[in-house]
C-alpha positions as CSV (number, residue, x, y, z in Angstrom):
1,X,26.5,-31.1,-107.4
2,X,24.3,-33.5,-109.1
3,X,25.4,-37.2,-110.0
4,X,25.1,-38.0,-113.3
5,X,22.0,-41.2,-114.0
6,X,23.5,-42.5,-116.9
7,X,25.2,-45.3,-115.2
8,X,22.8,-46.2,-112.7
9,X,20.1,-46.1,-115.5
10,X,22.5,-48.2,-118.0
11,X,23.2,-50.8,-115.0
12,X,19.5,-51.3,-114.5
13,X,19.2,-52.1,-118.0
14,X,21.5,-54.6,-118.1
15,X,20.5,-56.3,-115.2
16,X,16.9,-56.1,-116.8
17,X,18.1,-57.9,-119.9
18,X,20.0,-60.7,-118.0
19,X,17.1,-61.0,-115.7
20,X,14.7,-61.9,-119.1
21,X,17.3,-64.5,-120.7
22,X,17.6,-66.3,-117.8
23,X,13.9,-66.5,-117.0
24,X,13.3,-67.2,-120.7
25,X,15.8,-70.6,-120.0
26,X,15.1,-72.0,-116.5
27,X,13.0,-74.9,-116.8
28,X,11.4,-74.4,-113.3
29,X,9.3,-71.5,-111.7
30,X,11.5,-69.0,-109.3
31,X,10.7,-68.8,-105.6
32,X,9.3,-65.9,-104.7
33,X,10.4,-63.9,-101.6
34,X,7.1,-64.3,-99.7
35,X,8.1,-68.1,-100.5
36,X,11.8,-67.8,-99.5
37,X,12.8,-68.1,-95.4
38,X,14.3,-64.7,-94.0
39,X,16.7,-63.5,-95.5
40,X,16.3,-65.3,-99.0
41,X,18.6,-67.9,-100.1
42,X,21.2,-66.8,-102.6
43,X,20.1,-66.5,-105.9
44,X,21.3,-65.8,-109.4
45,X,17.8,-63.9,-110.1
46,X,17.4,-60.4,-108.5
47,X,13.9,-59.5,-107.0
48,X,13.1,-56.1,-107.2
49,X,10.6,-54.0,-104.9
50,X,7.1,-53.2,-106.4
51,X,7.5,-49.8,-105.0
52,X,10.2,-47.6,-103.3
53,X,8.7,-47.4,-99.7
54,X,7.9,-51.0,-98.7
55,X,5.0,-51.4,-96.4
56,X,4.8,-52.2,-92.9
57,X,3.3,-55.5,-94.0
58,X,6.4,-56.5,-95.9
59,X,8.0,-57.1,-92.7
60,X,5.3,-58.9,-91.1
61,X,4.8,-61.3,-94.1
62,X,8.6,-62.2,-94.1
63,X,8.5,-66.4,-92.5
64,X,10.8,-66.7,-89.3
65,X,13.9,-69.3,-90.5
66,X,12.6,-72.9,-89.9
67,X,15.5,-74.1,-87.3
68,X,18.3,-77.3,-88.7
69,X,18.9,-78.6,-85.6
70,X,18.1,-78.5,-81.9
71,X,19.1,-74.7,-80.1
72,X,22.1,-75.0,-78.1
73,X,21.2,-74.7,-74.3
74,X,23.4,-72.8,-71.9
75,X,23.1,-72.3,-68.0
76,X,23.7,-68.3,-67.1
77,X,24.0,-66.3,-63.8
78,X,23.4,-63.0,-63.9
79,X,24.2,-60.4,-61.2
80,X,21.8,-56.7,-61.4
81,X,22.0,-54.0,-59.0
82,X,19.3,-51.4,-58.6
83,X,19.9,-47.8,-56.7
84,X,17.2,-44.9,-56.6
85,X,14.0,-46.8,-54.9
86,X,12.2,-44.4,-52.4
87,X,10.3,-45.5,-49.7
88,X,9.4,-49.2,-49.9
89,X,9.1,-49.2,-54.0
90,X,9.4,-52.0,-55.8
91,X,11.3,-52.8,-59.2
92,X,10.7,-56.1,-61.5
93,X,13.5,-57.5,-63.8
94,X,12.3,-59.4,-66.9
95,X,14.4,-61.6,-68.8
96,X,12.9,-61.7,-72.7
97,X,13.7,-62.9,-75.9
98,X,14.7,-60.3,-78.1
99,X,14.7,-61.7,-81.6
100,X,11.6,-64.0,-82.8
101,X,14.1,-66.7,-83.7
102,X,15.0,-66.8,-79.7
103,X,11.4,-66.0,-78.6
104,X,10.1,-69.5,-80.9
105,X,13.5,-71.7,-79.5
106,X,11.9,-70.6,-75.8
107,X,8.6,-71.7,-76.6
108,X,9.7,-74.6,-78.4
109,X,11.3,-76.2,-75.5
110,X,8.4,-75.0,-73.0
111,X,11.1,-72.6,-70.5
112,X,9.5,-70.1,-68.5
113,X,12.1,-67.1,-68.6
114,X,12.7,-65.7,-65.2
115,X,11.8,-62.5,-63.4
116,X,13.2,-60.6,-60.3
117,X,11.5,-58.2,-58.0
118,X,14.2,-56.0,-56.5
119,X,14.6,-53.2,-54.5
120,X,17.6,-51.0,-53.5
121,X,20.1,-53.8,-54.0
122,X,22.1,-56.2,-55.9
123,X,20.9,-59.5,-56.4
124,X,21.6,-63.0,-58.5
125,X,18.7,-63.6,-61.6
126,X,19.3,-67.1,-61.7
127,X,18.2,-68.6,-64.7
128,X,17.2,-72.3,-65.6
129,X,19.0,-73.7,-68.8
130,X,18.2,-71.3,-71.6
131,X,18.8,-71.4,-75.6
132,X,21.6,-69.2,-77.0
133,X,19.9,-66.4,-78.6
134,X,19.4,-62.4,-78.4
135,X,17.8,-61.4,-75.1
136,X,17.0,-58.4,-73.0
137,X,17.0,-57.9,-69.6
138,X,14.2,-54.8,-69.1
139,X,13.4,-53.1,-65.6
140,X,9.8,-52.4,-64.8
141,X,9.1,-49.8,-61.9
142,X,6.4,-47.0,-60.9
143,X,5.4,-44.8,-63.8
144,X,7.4,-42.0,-62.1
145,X,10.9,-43.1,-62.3
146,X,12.7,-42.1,-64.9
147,X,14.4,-45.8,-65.7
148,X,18.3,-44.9,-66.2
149,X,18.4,-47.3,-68.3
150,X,15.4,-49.2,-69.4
151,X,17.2,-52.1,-69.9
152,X,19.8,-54.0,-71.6
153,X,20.5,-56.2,-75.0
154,X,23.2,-58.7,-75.2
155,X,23.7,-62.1,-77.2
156,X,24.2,-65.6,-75.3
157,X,26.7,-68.7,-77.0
158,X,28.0,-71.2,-75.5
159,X,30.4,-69.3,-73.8
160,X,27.9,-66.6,-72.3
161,X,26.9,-63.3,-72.2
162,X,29.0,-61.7,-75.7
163,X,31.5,-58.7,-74.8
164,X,30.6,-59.0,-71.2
165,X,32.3,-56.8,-69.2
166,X,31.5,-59.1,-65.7
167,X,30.5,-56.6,-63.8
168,X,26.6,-56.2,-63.0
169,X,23.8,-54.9,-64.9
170,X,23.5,-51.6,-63.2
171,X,19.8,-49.5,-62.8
172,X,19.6,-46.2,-61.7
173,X,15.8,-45.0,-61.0
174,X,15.6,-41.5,-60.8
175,X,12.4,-40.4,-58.8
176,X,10.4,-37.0,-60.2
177,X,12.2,-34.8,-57.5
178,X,15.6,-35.5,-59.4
179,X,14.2,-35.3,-63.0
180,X,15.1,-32.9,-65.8
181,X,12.5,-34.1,-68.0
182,X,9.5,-36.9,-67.4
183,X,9.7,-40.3,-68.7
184,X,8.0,-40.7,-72.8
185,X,5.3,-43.3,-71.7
186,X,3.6,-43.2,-75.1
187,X,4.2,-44.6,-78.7
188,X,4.4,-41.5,-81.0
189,X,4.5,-43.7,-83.9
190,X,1.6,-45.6,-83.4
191,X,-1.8,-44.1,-85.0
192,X,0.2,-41.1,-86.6
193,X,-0.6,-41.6,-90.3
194,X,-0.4,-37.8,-90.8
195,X,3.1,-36.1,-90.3
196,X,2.9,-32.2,-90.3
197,X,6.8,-30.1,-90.9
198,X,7.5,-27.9,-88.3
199,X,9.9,-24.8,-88.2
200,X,13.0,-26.0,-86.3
201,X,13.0,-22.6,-84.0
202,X,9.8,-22.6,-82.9
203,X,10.3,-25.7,-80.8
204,X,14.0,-25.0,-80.0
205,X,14.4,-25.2,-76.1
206,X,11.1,-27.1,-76.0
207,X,12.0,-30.4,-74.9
208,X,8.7,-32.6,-73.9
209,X,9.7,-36.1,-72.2
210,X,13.1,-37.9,-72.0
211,X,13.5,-41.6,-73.8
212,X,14.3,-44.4,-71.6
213,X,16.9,-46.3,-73.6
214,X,18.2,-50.0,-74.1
215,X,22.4,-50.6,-74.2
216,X,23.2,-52.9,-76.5
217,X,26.1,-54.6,-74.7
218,X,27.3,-57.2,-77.5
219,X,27.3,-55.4,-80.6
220,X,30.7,-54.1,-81.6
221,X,31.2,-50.2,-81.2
222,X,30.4,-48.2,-84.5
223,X,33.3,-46.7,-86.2
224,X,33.7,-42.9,-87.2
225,X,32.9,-41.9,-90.2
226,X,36.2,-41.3,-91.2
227,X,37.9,-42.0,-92.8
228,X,35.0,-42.6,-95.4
229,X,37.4,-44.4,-98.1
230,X,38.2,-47.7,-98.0
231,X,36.9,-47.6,-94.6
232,X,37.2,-51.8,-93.8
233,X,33.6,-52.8,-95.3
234,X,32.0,-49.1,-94.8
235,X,29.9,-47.7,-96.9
236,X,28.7,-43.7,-96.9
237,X,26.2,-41.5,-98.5
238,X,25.8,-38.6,-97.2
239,X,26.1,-34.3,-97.2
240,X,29.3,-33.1,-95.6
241,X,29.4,-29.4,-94.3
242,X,32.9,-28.3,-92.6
243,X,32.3,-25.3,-90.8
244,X,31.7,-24.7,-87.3
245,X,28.7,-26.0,-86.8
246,X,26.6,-25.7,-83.0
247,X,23.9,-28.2,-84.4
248,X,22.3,-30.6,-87.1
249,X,19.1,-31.5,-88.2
250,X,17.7,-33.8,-91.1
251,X,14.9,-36.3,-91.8
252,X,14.8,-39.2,-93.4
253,X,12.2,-42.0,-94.4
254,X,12.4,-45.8,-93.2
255,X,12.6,-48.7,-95.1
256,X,13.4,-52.0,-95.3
257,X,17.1,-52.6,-96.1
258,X,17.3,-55.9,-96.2
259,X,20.4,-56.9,-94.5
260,X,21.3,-60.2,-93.3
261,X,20.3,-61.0,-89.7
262,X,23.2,-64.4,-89.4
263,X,25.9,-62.5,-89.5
264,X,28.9,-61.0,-87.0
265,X,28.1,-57.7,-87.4
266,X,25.6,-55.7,-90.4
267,X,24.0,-52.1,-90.2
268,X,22.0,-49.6,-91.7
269,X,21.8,-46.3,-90.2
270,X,20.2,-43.0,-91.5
271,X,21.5,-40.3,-89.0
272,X,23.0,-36.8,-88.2
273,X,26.1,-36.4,-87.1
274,X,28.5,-34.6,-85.6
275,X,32.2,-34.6,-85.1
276,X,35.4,-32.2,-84.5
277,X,38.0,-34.6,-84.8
278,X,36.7,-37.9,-86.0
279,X,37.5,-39.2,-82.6
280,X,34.5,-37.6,-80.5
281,X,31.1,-37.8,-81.9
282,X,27.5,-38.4,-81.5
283,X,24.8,-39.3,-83.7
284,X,21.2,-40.2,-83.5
285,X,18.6,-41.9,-86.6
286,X,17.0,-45.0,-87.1
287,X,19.0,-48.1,-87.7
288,X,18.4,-51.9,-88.7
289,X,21.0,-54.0,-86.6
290,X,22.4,-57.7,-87.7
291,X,21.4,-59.5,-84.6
292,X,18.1,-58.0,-83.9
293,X,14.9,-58.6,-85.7
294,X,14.1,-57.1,-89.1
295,X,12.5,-54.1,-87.7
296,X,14.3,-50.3,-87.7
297,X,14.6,-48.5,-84.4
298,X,15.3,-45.1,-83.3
299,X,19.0,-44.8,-81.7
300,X,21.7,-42.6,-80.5
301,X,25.3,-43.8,-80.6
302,X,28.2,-41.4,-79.1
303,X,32.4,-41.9,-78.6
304,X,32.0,-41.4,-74.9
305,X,29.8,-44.3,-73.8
306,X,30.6,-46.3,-76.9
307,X,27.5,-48.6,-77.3
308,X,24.5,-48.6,-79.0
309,X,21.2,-47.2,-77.8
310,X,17.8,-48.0,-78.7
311,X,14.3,-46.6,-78.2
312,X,11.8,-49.0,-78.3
313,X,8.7,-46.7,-76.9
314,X,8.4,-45.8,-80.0
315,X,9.6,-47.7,-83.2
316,X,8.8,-46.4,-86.5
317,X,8.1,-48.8,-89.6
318,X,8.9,-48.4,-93.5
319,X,6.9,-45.6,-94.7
320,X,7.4,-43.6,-91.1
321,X,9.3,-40.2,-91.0
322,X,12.1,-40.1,-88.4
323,X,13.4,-36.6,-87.8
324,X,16.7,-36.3,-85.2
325,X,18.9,-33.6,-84.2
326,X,22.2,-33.7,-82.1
327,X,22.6,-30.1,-80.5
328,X,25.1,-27.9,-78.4
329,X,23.9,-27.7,-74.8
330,X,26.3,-25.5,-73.2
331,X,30.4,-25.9,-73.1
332,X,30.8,-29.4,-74.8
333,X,27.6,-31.0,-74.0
334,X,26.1,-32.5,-76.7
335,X,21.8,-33.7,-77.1
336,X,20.5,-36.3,-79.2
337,X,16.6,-35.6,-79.8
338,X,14.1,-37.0,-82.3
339,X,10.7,-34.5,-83.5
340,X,7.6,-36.0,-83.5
341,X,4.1,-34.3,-83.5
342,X,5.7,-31.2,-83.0
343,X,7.4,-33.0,-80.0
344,X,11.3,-32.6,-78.9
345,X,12.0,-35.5,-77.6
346,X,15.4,-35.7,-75.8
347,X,17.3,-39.5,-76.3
348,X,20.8,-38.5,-74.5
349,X,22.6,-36.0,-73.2
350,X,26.4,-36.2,-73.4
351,X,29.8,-34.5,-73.0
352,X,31.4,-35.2,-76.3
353,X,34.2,-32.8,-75.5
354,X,33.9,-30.4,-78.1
355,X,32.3,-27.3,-78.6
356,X,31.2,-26.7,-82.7
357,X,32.0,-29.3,-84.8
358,X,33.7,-29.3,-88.1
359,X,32.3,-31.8,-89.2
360,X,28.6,-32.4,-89.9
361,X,26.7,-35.2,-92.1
362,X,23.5,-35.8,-92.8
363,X,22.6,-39.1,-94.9
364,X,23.1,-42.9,-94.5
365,X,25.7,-45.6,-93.7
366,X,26.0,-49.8,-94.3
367,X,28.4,-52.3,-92.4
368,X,28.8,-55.7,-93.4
369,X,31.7,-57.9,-92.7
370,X,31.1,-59.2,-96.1
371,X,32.5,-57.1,-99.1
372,X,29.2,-56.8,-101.0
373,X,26.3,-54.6,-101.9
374,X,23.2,-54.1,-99.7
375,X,19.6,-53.5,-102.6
376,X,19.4,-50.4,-100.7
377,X,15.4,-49.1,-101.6
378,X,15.4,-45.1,-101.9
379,X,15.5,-43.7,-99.3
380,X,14.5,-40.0,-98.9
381,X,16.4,-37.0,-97.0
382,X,15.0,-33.5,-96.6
383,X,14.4,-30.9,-93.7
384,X,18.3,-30.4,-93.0
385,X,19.5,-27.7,-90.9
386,X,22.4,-26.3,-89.3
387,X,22.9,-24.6,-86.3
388,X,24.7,-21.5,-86.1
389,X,24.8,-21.0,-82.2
390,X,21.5,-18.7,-82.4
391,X,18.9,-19.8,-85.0
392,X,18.5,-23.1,-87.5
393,X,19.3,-22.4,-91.0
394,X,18.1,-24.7,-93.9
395,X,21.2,-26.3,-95.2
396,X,21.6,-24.6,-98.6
397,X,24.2,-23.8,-101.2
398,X,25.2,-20.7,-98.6
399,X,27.3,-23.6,-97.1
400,X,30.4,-24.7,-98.8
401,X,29.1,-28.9,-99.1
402,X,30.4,-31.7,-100.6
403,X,28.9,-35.0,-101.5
404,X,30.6,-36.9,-104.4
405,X,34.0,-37.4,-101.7
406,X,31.5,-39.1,-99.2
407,X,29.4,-41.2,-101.5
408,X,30.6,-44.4,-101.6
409,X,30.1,-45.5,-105.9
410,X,28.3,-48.5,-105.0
411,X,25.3,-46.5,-104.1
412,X,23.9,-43.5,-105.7
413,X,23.0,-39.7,-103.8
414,X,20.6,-37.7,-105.9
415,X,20.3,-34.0,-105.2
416,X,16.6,-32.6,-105.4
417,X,17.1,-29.7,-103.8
418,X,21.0,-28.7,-102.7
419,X,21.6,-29.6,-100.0
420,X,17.9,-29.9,-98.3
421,X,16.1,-32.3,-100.0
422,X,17.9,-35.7,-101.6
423,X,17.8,-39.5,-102.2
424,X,20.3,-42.2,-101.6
425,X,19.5,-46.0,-103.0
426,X,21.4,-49.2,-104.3
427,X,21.1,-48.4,-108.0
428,X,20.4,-51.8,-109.2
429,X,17.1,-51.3,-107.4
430,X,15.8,-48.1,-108.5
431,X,16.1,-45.9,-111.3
432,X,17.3,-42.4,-109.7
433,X,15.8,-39.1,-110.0
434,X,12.3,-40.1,-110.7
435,X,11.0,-37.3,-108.8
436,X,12.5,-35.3,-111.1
């Protein structure tokens, strides 16, 4: 099942060549990217990456776009209602900006963003004029609720609130007496710089805390992965196992993929997945959204609820290690989870309406509405599983896997190990199979 290098490798060559003639004739010196606004002006002259994994301070070091003109300023309403206070408790809504763009238009024209203390109720956040931007609306109550959900992501234009349904922004705070699982409170990706494997069984059933997620209301709903050709400015890389599957794991390194944050709608996900028809599924990864920041979070997207989730106690960087699973959990009951520190944490719990899938994938996935390439660095996938209904197995040449049919030939999959242990990268950024 390995892809052959001898394109990727020729391409790269080229491109190197054509990269030295047109240096060797421009009369001025290039910008570089740490000179460039975010994300970098077109340009005839390709930069590529010092290093496969970019560093956390490559997204830090990236300028925020210097504004054209003055924001657009809108007037919104917007009606929340709370349930599951006990006693006399106390719950504070908190409008923020979500995106630094929105965050320096705020502070630019000195508004004070609004907060709410609420109760068991619905109420009006009234907000003063305010400049068309990403937001989020978060909840903040007693450390022991479980915050069903944590809050809520949307987009403002001039014509409001984007995909809007008009009905309110709807909190449910479940108290410990009612809880499956505590609330995560802590940042598992802060001040880990060691990462230690674990054997999938030996924290099967072990679930530690449950993630408090934000909906993202305005983005439009992910497609399935199929059909995986010609799939409408979808791009896939990934493993593809057909049998009756109870379970998948897989790990998969961050990185930066530089998509464009100004457009309708751009992604790049690494995930697990799993599907019986192509119509119900669920997934769970990390993912770099268009209208958010450049930063990658952990999220969970299924066909029943339709919208994106995102965890933002803890957010991973380039360099991290993200390792998901989605799982059986009786009848057609689905879980999302990420592993970290040895730690099962659960992200959602959902009735996708199938039992086994027969259809599981493990690798990566780009949306753009533009019909182009994303300079995808390497990214690397290992610790895949399957779950047979009784015990993880390591994903190996036992199962009957493709990958050529699902690997989209703008980007390249590299087996190291079939099927455990593999890269997937743009290759006119990296030559493949240098681990080899």
């Amino acid at each position: 099942m390995k892809r052959a290098v001898g394109l990727p490798v020729l391409m790269f060559a080229v491109i190197a060549v054509t990269l030295a003639v047109f240096l060797s004739q421009t009369s001025t010196s290039p910008r570089t990217y740490a000179q460039s606004a975010y994300p970098p002006p077109e340009s005839s002259v390709l930069s590529l990456p010092p290093a496969p994994y970019p560093s956390p301070e490559d997204v830090i070091a990236k300028p925020s776009p210097t504004p054209t003109q003055k924001p657009v300023i809108v007037t919104l309403s917007i009606l929340v209602s709370v349930e599951g206070l006990e006693n006399q408790d106390v719950a504070e809504l908190e409008l923020l900006p979500d995106t630094e763009k929105t965050s320096s238009d705020v502070m630019n024209l000195g508004i004070q963003l609004p907060t709410l203390n609420i109760q068991n109720e619905s109420k009006t956040l009234d907000t003063i004029k305010i400049p068309i931007g990403a937001y989020k609306l978060v909840l903040s109550a007693p450390e022991s609720y479980l915050r069903e959900p944590q809050g809520y992501l949307f987009v403002v234009t001039e014509s409001g609130i984007v995909r809007s349904s008009g009905l309110p922004f709807h909190f449910q705070l479940i108290p410990p007496s009612a809880q499956n699982l505590p609330p995560c409170r802590e940042s598992l990706f802060q001040n880990s710089p060691s990462y230690i494997p674990i054997d999938p069984n030996t924290v099967e059933g072990k679930s530690y805390c449950q993630a408090e997620r934000l909906i993202d209301i305005s983005s439009p709903p992910k497609r399935a992965v199929y059909p995986v050709i010609n799939n409408a400015n979808y791009y896939y890389s990934h493993i593809h196992d057909q049998g009756c599957r109870y379970g998948v794991w897989g790990r998969s390194s961050v990185v930066d993929p530089n998509i464009g944050h100004d457009s309708d709608d751009e992604h790049v996900v690494n995930h697990v997945y799993a599907t019986y028809d192509y119509n119900k599924w669920i997934e769970a990864g990390w993912a770099e959204k268009y209208f958010r920041d450049d930063r990658q979070y952990i999220f969970e997207f299924d066909s029943v609820n339709s919208t994106w989730n995102f965890y933002e106690t803890f957010v991973p960087s380039p360099g991290d290690l993200v390792e998901v699973s989605v799982i059986n959990d009786g009848g057609t009951f689905w879980k999302a989870r990420v592993l970290r520190e040895g730690r099962q944490i659960e992200l959602a719990r959902v009735d996708v309406g199938f039992t086994c899938d027969n259809n599981s994938y493990h690798g990566f996935e780009f949306a753009t509405v533009l019909n182009h390439l994303v300079f995808m660095p390497l990214t690397h996938f290992d610790r895949t599983y399957l779950f047979n209904g009784t015990i993880w197995d390591p994903w190996d040449t036992d199962y009957d896997t493709t990958t050529s049919v699902e690997a989209d030939p703008n980007y390249s999959l590299d087996m190291i190990q079939s099927y455990h242990d593999f890269v997937v990268h743009s290759p006119f950024t990296f030559i493949p199979l240098i681990r080899k």
